[in-house]
Each structure stands twice: as structure tokens, then as C-alpha cells.
C-alpha positions as CSV (number, residue, x, y, z in Angstrom):
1,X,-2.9,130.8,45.0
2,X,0.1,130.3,43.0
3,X,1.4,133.5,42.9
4,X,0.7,133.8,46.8
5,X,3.4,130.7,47.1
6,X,6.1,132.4,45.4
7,X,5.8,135.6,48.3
8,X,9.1,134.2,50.2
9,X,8.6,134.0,54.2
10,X,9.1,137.1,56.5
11,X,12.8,137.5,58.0
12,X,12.4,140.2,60.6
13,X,15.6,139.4,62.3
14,X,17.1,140.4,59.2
15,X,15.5,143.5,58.7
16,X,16.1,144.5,62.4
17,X,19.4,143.2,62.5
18,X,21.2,142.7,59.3
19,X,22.5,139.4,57.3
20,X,25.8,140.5,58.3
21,X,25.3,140.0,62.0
22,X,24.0,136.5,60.8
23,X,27.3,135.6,58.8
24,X,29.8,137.3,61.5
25,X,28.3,135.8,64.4
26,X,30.3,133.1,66.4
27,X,31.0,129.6,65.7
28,X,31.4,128.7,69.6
29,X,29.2,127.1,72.1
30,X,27.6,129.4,74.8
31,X,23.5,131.1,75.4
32,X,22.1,134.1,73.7
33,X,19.8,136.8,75.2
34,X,17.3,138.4,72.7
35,X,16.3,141.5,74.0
36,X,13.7,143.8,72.7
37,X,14.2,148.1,72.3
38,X,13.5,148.6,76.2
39,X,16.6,146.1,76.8
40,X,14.2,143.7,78.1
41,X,15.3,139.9,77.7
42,X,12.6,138.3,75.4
43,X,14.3,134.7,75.2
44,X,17.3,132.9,76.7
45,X,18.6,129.7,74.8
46,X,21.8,127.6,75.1
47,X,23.8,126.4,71.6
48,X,26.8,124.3,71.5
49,X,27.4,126.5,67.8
50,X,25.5,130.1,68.0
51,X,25.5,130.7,64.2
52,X,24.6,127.7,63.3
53,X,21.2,127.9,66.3
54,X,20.4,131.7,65.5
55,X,19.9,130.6,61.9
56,X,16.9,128.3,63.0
57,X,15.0,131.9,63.8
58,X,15.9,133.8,60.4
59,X,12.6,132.7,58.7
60,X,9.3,133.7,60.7
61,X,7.4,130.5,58.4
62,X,4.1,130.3,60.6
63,X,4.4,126.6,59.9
64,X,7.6,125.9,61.0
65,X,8.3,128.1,64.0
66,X,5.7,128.2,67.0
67,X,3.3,130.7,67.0
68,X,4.9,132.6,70.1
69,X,8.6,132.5,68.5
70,X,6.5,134.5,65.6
71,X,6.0,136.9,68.2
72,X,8.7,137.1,70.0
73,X,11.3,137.7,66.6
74,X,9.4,140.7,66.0
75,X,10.3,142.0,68.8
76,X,13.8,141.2,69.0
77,X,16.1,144.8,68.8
78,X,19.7,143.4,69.4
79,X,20.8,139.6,70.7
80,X,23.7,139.5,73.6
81,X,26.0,136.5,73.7
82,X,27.2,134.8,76.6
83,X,30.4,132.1,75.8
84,X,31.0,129.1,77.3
85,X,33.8,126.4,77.1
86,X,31.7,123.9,76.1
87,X,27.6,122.8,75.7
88,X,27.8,121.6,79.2
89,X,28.4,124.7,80.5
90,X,26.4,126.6,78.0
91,X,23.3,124.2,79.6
92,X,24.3,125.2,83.1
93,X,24.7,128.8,82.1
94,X,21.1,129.0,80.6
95,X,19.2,127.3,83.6
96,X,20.6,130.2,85.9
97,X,19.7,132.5,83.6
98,X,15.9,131.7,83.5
99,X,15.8,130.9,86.6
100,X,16.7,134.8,87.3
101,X,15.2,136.3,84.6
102,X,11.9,134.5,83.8
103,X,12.0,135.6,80.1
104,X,8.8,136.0,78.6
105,X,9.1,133.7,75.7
106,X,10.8,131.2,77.4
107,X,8.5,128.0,79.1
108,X,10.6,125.2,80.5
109,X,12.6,125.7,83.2
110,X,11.7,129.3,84.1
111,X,9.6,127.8,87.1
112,X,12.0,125.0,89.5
113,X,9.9,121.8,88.9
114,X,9.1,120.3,92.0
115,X,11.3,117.8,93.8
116,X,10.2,114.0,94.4
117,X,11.3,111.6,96.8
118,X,11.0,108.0,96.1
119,X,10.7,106.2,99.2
120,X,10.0,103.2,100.9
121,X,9.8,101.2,104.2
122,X,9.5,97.7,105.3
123,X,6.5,96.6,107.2
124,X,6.6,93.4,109.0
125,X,6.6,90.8,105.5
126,X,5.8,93.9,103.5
127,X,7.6,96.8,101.5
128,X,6.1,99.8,101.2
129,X,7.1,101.9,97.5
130,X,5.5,105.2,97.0
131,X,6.8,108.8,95.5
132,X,6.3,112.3,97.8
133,X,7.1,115.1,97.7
134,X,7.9,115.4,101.1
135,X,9.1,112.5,103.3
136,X,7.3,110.9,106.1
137,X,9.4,109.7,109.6
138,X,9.9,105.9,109.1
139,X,10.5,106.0,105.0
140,X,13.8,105.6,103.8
141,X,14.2,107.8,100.7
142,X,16.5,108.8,97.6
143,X,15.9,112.1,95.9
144,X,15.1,114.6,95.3
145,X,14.4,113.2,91.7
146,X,12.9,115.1,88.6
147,X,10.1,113.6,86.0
148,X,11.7,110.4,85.6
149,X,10.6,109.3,89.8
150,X,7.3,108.1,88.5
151,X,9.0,105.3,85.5
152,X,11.3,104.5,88.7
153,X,8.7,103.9,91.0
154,X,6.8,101.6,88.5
155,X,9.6,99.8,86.8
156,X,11.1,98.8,91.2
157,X,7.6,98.3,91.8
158,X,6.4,95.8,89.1
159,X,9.8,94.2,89.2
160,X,10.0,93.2,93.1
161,X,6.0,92.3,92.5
162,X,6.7,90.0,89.9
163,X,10.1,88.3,91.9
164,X,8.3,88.1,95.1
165,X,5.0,86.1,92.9
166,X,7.3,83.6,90.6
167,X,4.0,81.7,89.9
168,X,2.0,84.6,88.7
169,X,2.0,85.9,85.4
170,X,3.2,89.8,84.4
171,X,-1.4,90.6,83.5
172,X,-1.5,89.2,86.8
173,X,-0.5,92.6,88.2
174,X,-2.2,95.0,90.6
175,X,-4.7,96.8,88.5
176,X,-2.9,99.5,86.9
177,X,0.6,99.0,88.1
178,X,1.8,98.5,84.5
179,X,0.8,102.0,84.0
180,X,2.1,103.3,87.2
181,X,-1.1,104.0,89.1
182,X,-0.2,102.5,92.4
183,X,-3.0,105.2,94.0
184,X,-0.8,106.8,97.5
185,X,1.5,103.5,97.5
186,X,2.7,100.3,96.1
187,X,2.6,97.3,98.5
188,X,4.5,94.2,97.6
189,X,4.2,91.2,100.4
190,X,7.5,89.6,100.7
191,X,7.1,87.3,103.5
192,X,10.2,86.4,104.9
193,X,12.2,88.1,102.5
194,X,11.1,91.7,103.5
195,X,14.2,92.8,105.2
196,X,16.8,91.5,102.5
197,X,14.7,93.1,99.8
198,X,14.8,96.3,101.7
199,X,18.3,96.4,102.0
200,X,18.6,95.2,98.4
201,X,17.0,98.5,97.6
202,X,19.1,100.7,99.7
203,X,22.3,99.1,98.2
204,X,20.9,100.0,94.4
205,X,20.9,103.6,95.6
206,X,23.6,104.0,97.6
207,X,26.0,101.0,97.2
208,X,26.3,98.6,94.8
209,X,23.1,98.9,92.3
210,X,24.4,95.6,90.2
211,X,23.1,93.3,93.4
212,X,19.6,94.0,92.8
213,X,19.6,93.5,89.0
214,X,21.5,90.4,89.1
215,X,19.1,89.2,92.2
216,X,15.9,90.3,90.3
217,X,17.2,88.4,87.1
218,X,17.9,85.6,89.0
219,X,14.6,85.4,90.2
220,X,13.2,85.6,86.5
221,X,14.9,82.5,84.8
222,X,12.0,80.2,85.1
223,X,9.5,82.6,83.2
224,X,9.5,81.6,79.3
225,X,6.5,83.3,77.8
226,X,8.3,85.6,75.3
227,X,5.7,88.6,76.2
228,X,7.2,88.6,79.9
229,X,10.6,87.9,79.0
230,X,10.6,91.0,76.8
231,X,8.9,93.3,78.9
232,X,11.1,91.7,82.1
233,X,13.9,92.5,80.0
234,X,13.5,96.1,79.3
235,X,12.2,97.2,82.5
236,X,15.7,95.6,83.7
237,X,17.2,98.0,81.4
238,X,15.4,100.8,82.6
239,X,17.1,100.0,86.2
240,X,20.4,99.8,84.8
241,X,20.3,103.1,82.8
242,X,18.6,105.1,85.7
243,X,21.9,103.5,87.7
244,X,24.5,104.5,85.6
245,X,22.7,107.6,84.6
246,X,22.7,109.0,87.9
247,X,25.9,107.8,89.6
248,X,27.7,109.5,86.4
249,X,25.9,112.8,86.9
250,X,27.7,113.0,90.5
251,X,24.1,112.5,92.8
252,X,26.3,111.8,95.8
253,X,25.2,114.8,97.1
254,X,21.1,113.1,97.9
255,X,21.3,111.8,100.8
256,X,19.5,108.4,102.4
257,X,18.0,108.8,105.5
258,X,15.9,106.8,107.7
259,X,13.4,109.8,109.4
């Protein structure tokens, strides 16, 4: 066993591609295209320093590198470069890329994940919260969203329950609404409130998302049990971030519609 531990791990790259190409190649953000001896692309990735990324696939260690990268960097007979001004780009680059070539060895975003809606709608003293796929005449909506609509749907959902229930505690909640299973929808009675809160969640989207945290914290002062305060807190958070997060990215282009 010893003398089996001092066999050093494989470097195919290296035998089919030389330690020079290694040391000469570029310092500069951009994606890289292995391709195998029929000039088929293998593998599309994105690096904001190629050297420095290409380096991670030098050593085929079968405990280090997934078993389909083992693979793959036998295969590999020459890898194409692609530059880019920045990592940015480099990201934007690569999604069009595997979106056109479906590489073999490649898994996320190959396939366009599919597009969420979250919407809602108020009914009489109630609002409605629920995430589709495809909107429904009479539901407002914001979207399309990507993994994330599910954590927005629950964090909007608990939130309003608790605000619109000041008496009840946060494991007073719908059965399984801390986990976000709502079943088809979340229903949250609001009695006379319906219509503001509505509105409150069409302005978060849309037009000024600070009015609904600052009304929802305002609704949480009189709660003191630490546990609630902390989990309050940080699903308050989540709200803010998912705000920022999105105006910043330029989602101007979603559109809010009443069906």
C-alpha cells in the first residue's frame, strides 16, 4: 500500500496537451471550449482568470474531481478560448454557449429552467399568494422568477400571516408554512385590511419595496419572545435582499399585470 501512494495522480491534459500550453495560457477572464479529436465541444466553462481555472483540471485525482470530469479530460484533444472584458460577460458568454451547444459534460444550465410567476389576488377580506408557472386571469403577478420564487413565496406568506394574527404566535402557523408547503395556495384573511395589503404588495414589486418592510416591522414591535424576533428578523432580511437584489440586476423588464 505504501508504495501504491507514492504512484503520483494521472495528468492526461498534460500528456495530450503539453505543460507549456498550461504555463502560456492567458491570465484574462473569458470561457473555454474543450473539445475532443472529432472537434466536438466536451465542456463549456466561464473563468474570470483562465490559467489560473484550467489548472483545477491538470490532476485526474478520482477523489477530488467528479467522476464524469475523469471522463471527460481524457477526452479532451485541444481547448478553444473565448475572451471577455470582464467575469460578467464571461458568465453571459457561457450561458449562450450551452444553451446552443448542450455539451456533453456540462449539467446546469444546458436545459432553460422553468419560469415561475409569483402571484396573488385579493378576495373579498382575503389575499390569495401562490407560485405558477403560468398565470391565471384575475392574479396579479411578478416574474418570471428562477429557484429563489419558492423562499419568496414563503418568507411574503408567513410574514403577512403573522402581521395580519398579532395575537398568535410564529408555531401557530398553518401546518407547514414554515417549510413552504402551502399545497396550490397560501390564504391569509385580512379582514378589512385586504385591499391595502394588496397594494402594499404591488408597491414592493414595482414601486417602492421599503413600505412594506417598514409596515410589516411595524406590525411586529409587540412580539418579545426572542425565538420570533429572530426568525421575524431574518425573514425581514430575506425581503430586503430579494429587493435590492433584483432592482440592481435591471428586472424592469417583468412586467405586472392584472389578467
Amino acid at each position: 500500500m505504501s508504495q501504491l501512494l507514492l504512484i503520483p495522480d494521472p495528468k492526461p491534459l498534460d500528456q495530450q496537451l503539453g505543460q507549456r500550453f498550461f504555463r502560456e495560457a492567458p491570465q484574462q477572464p473569458g470561457v473555454y471550449l474543450m473539445r475532443d479529436a472529432a472537434d466536438r465541444v466536451l465542456y463549456v466553462g466561464k473563468a474570470k482568470n483562465l490559467r489560473q481555472r484550467l489548472q483545477n483540471y491538470r490532476v485526474a485525482n478520482p477523489d477530488r474531481m467528479p467522476r464524469r470530469h475523469l471522463r471527460m479530460v481524457r477526452e479532451v484533444a485541444r481547448i478553444e478560448f473565448q475572451f471577455c472584458p470582464g467575469e460578467s460577460a464571461a458568465l453571459k458568454r457561457e450561458a449562450k454557449l450551452l444553451r446552443s451547444l448542450k455539451p456533453q459534460f456540462n449539467r446546469a444550465g444546458v436545459w432553460p429552467g422553468r419560469t415561475r410567476f409569483l402571484v396573488w389576488r385579493q378576495v373579498e377580506e382575503r389575499l390569495d399568494l401562490a407560485v405558477t408557472d403560468v398565470p391565471e386571469t384575475g392574479w396579479q403577478r411578478y416574474g418570471p422568477l428562477g429557484g429563489n420564487s419558492r423562499q419568496l413565496h414563503r418568507t411574503l406568506a408567513c410574514l403577512l400571516w403573522l402581521a395580519m394574527n398579532p395575537g398568535r404566535a410564529f408555531v401557530e402557523l398553518p401546518a407547514g408554512w414554515a417549510q413552504g408547503k402551502f399545497g396550490e395556495t397560501a390564504m391569509i384573511h385580512c379582514g378589512n385590511s385586504a385591499k391595502e395589503v394588496a397594494k402594499a404588495v404591488a408597491a414592493f414589486f414595482w414601486e417602492a419595496p421599503g413600505g412594506l418592510v417598514l409596515w410589516l416591522q411595524s406590525q411586529f414591535t409587540a412580539r418579545t419572545h426572542p425565538f420570533e424576533c429572530t426568525v421575524i428578523a431574518a425573514e425581514l432580511e430575506l425581503l430586503k435582499e430579494f429587493s435590492a437584489r433584483h432592482r440592481k440586476a435591471g428586472k424592469n423588464r417583468l412586467q405586472l399585470a392584472l389578467l
